[in-house]
DSSP file (Angstrom, degrees, kcal/mol; ACC not computed):
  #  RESIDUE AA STRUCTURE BP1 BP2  ACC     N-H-->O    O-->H-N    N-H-->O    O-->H-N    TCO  KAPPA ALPHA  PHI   PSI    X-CA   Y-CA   Z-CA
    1    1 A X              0   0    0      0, 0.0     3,-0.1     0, 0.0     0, 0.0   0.000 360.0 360.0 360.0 140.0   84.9  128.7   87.2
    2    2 A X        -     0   0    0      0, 0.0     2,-0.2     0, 0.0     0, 0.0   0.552 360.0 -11.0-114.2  -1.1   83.2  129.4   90.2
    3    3 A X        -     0   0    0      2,-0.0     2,-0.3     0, 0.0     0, 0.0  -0.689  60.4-114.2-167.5-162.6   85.5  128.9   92.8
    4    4 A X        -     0   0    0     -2,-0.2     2,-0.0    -3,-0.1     0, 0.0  -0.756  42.0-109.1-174.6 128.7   89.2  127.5   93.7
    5    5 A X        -     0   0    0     -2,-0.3    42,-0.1     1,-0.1     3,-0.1  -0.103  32.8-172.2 -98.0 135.1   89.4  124.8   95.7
    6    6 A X        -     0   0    0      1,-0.3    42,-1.0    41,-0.1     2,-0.3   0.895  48.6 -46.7 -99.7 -28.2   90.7  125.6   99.1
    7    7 A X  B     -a   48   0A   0     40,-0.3     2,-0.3    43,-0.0    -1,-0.3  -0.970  46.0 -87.0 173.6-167.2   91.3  122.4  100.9
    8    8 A X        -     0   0    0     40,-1.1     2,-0.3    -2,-0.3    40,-0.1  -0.862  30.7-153.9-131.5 139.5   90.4  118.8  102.2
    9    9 A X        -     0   0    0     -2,-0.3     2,-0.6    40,-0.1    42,-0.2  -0.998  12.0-167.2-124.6 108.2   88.5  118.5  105.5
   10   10 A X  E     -b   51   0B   0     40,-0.7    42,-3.9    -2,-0.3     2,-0.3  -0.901  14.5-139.5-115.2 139.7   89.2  115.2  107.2
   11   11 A X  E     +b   52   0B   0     -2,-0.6     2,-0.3    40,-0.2    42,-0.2  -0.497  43.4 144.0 -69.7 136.0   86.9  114.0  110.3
   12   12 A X  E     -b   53   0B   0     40,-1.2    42,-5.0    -2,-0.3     3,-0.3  -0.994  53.7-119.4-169.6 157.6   89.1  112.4  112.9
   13   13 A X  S    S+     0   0    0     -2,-0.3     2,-0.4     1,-0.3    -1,-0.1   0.905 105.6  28.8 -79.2 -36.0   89.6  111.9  116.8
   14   14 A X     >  -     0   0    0      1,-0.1     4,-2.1    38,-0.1     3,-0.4  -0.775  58.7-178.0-132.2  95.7   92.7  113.3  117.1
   15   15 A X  H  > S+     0   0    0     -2,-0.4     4,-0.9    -3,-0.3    36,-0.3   0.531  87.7  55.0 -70.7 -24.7   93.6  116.1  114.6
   16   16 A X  H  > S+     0   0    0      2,-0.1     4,-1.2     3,-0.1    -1,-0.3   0.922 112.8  38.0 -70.4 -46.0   97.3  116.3  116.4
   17   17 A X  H >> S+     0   0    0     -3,-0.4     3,-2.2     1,-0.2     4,-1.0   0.996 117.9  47.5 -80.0 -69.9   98.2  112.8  116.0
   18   18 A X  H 3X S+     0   0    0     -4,-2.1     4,-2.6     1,-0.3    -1,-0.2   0.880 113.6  53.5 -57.3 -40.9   96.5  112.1  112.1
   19   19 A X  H 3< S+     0   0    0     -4,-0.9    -1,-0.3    -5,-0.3     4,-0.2   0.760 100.1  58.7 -92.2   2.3   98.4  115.7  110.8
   20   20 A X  H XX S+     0   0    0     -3,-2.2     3,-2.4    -4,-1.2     4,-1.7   0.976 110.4  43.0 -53.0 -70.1  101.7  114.3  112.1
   21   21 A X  H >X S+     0   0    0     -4,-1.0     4,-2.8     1,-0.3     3,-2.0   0.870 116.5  47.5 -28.8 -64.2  101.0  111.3  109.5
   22   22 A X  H 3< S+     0   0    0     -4,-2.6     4,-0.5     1,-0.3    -1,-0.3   0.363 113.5  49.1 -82.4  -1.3  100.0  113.4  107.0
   23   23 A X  H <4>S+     0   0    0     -3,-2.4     5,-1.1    -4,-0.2    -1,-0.3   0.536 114.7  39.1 -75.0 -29.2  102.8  115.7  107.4
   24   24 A X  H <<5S+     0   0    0     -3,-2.0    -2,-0.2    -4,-1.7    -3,-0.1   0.872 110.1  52.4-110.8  -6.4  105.2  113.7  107.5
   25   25 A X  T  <5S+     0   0    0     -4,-2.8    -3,-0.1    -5,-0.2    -2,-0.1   0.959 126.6  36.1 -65.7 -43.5  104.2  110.8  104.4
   26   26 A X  T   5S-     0   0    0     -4,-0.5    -1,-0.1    -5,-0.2    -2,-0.1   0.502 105.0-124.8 -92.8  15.7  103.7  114.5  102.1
   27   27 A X  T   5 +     0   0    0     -4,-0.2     2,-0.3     1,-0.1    -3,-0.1   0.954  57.9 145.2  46.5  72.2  106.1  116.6  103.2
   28   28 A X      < -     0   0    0     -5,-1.1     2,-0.4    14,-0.0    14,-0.2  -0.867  41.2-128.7-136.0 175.5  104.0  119.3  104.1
   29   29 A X  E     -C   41   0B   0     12,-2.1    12,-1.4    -2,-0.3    14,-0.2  -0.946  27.4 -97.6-132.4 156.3  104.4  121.6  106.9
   30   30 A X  E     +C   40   0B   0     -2,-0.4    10,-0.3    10,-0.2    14,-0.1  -0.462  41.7 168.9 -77.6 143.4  101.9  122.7  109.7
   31   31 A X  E     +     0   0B   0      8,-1.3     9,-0.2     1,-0.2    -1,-0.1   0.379  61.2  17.7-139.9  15.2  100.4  125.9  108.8
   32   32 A X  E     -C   39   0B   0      7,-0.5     7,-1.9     5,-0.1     2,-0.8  -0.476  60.6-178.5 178.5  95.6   97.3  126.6  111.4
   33   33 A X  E     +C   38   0B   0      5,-0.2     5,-0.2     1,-0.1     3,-0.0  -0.737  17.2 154.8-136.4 107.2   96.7  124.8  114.8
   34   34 A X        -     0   0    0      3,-2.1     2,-2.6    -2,-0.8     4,-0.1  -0.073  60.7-106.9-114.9  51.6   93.7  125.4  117.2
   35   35 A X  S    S+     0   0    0      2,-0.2   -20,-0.2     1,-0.2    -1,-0.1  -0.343 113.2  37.0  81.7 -73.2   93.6  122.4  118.9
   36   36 A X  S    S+     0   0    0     -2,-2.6    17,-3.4     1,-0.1    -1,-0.2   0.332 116.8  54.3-124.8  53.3   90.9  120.9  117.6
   37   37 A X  E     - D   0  52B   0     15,-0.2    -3,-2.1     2,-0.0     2,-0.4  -0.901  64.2-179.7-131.3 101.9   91.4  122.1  114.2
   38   38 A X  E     -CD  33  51B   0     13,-4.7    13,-0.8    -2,-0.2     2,-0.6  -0.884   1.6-176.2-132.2 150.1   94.8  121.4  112.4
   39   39 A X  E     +CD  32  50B   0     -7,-1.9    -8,-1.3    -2,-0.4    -7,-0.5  -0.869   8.9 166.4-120.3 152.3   95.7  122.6  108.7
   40   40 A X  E     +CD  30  49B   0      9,-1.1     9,-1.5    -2,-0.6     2,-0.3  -0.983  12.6 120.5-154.7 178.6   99.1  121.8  106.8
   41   41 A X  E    S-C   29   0B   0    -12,-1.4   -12,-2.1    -2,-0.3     3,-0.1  -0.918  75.9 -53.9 150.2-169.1  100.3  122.0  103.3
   42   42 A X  S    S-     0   0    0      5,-0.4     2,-0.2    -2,-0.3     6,-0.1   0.338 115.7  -7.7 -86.0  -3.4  103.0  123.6  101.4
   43   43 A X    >   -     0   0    0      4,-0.2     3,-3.6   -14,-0.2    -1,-0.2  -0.593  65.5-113.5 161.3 137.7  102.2  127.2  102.5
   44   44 A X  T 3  S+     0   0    0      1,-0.2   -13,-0.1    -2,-0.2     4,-0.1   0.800 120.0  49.0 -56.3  -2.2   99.5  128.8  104.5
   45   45 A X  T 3  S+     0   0    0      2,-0.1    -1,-0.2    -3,-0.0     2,-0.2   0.116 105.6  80.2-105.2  27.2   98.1  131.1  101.1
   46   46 A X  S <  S-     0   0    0     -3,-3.6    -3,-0.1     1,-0.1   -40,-0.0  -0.842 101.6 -99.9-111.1 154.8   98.2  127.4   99.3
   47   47 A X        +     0   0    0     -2,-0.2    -5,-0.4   -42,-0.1   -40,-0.3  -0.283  53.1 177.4 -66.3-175.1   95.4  125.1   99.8
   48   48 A X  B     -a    7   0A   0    -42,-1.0   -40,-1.1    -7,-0.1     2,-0.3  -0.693  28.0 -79.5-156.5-150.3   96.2  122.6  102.3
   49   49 A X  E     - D   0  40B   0     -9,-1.5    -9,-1.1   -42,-0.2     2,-0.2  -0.641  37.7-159.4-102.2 146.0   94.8  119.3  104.6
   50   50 A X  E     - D   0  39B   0     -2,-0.3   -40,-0.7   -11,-0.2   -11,-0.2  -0.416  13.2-164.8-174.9 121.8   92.8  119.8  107.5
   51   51 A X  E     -bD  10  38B   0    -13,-0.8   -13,-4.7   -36,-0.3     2,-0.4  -0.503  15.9-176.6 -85.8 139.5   92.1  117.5  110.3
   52   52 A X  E     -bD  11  37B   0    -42,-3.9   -40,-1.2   -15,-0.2     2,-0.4  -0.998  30.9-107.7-145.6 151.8   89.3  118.5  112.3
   53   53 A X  E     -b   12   0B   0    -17,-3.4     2,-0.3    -2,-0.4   -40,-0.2  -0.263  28.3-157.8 -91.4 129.4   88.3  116.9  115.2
   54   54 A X        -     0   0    0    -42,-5.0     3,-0.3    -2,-0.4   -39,-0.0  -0.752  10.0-156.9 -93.7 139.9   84.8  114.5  115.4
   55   55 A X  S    S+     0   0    0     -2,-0.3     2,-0.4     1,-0.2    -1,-0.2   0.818  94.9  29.2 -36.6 -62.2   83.1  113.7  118.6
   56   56 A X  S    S+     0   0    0      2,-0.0     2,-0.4   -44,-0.0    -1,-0.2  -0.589  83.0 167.8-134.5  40.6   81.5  110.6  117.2
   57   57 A X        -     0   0    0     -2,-0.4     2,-0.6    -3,-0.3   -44,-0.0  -0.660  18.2-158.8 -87.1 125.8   83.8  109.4  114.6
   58   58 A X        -     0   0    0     -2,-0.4    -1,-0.1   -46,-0.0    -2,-0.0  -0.816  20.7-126.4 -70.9  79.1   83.6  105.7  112.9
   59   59 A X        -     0   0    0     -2,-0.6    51,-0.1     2,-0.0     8,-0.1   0.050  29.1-106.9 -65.0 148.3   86.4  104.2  111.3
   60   60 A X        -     0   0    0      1,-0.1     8,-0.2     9,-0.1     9,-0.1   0.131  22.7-138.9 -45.6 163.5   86.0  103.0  107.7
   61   61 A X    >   -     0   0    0      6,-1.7     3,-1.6     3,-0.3     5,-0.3  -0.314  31.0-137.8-121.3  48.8   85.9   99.3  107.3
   62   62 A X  T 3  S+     0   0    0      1,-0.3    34,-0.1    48,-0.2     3,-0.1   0.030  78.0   7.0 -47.3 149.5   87.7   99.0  104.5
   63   63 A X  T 3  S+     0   0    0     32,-0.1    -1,-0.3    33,-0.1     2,-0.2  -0.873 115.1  86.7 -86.7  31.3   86.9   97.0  102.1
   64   64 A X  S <  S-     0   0    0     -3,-1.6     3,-0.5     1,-0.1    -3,-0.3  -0.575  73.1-138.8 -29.6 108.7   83.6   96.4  103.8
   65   65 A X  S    S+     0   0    0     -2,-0.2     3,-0.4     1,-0.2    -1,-0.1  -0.044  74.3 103.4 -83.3  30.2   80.8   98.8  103.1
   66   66 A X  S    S+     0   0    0      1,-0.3     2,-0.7    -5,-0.3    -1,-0.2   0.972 103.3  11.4 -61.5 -60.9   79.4   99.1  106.7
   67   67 A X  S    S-     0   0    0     -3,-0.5    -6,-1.7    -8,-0.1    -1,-0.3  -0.848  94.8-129.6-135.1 132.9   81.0  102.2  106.9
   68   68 A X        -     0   0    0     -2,-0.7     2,-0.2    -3,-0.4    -3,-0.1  -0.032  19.7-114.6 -66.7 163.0   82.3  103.5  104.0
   69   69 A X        -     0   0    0      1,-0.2     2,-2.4    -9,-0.1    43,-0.3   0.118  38.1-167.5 -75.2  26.8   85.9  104.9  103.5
   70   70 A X        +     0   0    0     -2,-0.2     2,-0.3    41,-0.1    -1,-0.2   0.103  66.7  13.7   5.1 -15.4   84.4  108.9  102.9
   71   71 A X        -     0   0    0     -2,-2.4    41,-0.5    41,-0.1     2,-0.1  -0.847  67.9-173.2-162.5 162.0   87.8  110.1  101.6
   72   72 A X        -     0   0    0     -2,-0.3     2,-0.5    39,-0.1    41,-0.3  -0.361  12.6-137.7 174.2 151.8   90.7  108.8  100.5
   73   73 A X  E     -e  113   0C   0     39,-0.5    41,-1.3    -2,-0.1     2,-0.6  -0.655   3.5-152.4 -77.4  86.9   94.2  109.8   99.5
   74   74 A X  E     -e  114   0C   0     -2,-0.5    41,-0.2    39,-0.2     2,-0.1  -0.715  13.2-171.2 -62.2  91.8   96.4  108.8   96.7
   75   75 A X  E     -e  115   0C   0     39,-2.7    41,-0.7    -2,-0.6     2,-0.4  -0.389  12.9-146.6-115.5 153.1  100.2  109.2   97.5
   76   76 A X  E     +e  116   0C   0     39,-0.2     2,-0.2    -2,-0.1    41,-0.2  -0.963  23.8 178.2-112.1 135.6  103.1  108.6   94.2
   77   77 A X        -     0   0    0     39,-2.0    41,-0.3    -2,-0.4     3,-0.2  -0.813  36.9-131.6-132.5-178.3  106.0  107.1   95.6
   78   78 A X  S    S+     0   0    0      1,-0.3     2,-0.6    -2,-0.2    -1,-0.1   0.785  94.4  27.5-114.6 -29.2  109.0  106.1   93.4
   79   79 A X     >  -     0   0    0      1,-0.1     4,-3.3    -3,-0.1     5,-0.3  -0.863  63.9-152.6-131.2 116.3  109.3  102.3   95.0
   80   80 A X  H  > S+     0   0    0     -2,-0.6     4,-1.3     1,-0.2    -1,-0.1   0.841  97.7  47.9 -31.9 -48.7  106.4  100.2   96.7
   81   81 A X  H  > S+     0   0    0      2,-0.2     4,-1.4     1,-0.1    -1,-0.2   0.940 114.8  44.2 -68.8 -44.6  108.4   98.3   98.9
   82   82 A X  H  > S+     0   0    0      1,-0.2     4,-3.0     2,-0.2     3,-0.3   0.936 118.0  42.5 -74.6 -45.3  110.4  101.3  100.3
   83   83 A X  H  X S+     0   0    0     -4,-3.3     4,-2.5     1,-0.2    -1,-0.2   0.797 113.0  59.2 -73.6 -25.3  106.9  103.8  100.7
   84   84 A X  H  X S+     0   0    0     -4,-1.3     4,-2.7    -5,-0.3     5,-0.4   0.872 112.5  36.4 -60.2 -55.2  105.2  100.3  102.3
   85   85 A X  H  X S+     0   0    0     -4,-1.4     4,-3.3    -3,-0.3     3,-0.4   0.993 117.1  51.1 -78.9 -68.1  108.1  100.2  105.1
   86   86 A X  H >< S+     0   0    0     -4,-3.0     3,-0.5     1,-0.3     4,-0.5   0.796 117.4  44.6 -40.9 -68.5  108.3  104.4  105.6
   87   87 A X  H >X>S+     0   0    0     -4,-2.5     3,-2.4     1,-0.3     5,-1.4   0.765 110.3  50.9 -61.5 -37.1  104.4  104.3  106.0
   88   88 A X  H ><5S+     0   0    0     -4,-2.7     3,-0.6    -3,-0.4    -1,-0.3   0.915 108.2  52.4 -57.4 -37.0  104.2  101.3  108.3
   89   89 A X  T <<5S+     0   0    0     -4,-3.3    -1,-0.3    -3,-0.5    -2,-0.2   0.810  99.6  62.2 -60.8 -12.3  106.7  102.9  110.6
   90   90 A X  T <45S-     0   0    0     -3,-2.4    -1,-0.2    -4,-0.5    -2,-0.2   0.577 136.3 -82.4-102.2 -13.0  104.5  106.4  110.9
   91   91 A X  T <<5S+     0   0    0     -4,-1.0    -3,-0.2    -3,-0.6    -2,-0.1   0.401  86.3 149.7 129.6   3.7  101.7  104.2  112.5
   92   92 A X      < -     0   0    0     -5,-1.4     2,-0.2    -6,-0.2    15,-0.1   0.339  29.7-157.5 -39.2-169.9  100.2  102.9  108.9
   93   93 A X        -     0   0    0     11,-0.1    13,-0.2     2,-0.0     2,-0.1  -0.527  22.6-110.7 176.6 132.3   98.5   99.4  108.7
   94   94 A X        -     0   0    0     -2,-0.2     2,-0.3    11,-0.2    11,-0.2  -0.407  34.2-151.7 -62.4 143.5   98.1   97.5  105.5
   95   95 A X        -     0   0    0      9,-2.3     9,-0.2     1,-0.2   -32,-0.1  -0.806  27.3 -83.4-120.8 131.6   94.5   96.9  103.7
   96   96 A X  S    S+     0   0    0     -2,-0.3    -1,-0.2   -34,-0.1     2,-0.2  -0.117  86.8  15.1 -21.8 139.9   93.1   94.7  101.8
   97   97 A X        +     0   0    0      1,-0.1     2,-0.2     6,-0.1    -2,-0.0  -0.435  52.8 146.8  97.6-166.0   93.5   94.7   98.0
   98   98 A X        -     0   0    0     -2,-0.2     2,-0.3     5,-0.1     5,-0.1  -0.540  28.1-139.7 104.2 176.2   95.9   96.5   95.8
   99   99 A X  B >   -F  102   0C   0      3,-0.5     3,-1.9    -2,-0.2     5,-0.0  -0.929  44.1 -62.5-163.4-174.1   97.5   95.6   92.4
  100  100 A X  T 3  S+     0   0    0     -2,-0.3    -1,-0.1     1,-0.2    -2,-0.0   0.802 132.0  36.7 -38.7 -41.6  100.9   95.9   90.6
  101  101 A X  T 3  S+     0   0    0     17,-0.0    16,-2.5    15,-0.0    -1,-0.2   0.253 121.6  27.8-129.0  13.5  100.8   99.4   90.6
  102  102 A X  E <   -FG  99 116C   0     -3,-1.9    -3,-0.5    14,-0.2     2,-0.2  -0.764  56.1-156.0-152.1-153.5   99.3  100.5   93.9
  103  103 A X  E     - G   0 115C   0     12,-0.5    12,-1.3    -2,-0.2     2,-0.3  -0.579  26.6-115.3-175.9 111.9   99.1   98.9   97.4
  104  104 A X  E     + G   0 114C   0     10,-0.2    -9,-2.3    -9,-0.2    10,-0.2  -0.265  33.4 177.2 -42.4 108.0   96.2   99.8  100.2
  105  105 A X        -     0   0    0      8,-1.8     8,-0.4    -2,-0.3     2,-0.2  -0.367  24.2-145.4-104.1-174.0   96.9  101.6  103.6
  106  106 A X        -     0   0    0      6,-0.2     6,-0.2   -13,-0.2     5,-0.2  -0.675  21.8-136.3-159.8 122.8   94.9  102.8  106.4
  107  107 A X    >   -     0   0    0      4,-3.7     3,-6.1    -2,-0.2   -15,-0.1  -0.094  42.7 -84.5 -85.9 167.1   96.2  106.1  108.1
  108  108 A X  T 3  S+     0   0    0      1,-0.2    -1,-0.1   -18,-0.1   -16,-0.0   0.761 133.1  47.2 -44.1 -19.0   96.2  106.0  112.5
  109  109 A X  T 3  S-     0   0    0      2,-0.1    -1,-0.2   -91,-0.0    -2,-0.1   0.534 125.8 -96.5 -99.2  -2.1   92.8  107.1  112.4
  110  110 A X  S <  S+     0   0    0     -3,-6.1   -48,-0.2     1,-0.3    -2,-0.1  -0.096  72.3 130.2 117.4 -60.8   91.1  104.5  109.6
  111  111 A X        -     0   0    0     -5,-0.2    -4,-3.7   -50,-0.0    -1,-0.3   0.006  49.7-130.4 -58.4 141.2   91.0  106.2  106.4
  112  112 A X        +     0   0    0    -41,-0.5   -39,-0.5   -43,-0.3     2,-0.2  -0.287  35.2 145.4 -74.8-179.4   92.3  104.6  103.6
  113  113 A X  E     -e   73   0C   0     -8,-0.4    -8,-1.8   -41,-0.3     2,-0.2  -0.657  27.3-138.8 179.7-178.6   94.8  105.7  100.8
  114  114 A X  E     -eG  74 104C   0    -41,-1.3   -39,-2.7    -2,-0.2     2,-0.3  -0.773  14.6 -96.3-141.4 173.3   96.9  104.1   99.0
  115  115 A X  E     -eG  75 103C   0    -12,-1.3   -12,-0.5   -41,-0.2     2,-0.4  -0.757  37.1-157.1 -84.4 123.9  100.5  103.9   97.3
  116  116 A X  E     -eG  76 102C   0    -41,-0.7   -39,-2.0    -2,-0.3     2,-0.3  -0.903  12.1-174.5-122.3 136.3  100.8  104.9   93.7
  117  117 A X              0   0    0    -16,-2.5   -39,-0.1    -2,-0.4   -38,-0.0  -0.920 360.0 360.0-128.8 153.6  103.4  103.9   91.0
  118  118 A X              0   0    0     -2,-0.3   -40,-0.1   -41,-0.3   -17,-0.0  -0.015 360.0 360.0 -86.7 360.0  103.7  105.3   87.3
C-alpha cells in the first residue's frame, strides 16, 4: 500500500449550495468550511467529500460526450421510487438512462450519479 485514500475532490460553482445536496442525500455532516472550499463526511479524521469551488466550471452533458461527466457517485437506497422523490426535492433532475436496478440523476451543479438497488 502506498497510501490511504483521503477524499473526493468535486469541481463546482458553488461549494455551499452542492455540499448541502451531498449532505443531506448521505447523511454526512459538514466537517471543514472556508468558503470556497467545503468538506463533509462522517467525521473530520474519516475521509470525506469536498466541494471546491471552479472559476470556469462546465456542466456534464450527460449522456453526451461533449463534456464528460468527470466523477460520479453511486448512492444504495432501499426503494427507487422513494430515493427518486427525496432527491428530486433536494434540487436533483432526472437523466437519461438507467435500468431495473439503478436510475440516473444529475446533482444542482451537473454531475451525475445515480440510485442503486441490490
Amino acid at each position: 500500500m502506498i497510501g490511504k485514500w483521503h477524499g473526493l475532490i468535486i469541481d463546482c460553482p458553488d461549494p455551499q449550495r452542492l455540499s448541502a445536496f451531498y449532505r443531506e442525500l448521505l447523511g454526512m455532516v459538514q466537517v471543514q468550511d472556508d468558503g470556497d472550499w467545503v468538506v463533509i463526511g462522517d467525521a473530520a479524521d474519516r475521509p470525506g467529500i469536498a466541494f471546491q469551488q471552479a472559476e470556469v466550471y462546465r456542466t456534464p452533458t450527460w449522456p453526451d460526450p461533449e463534456v464528460h461527466q468527470q466523477m460520479h457517485i453511486d448512492v444504495r437506497v432501499d426503494d427507487l421510487d422513494e430515493g427518486e422523490r427525496a432527491v428530486l426535492e433536494l434540487g436533483a433532475r432526472r437523466l437519461e438512462g438507467g435500468g431495473e436496478g439503478f436510475r440516473v440523476f444529475a446533482d444542482p451543479a451537473g454531475h451525475p450519479f445515480c440510485l442503486v438497488r441490490f
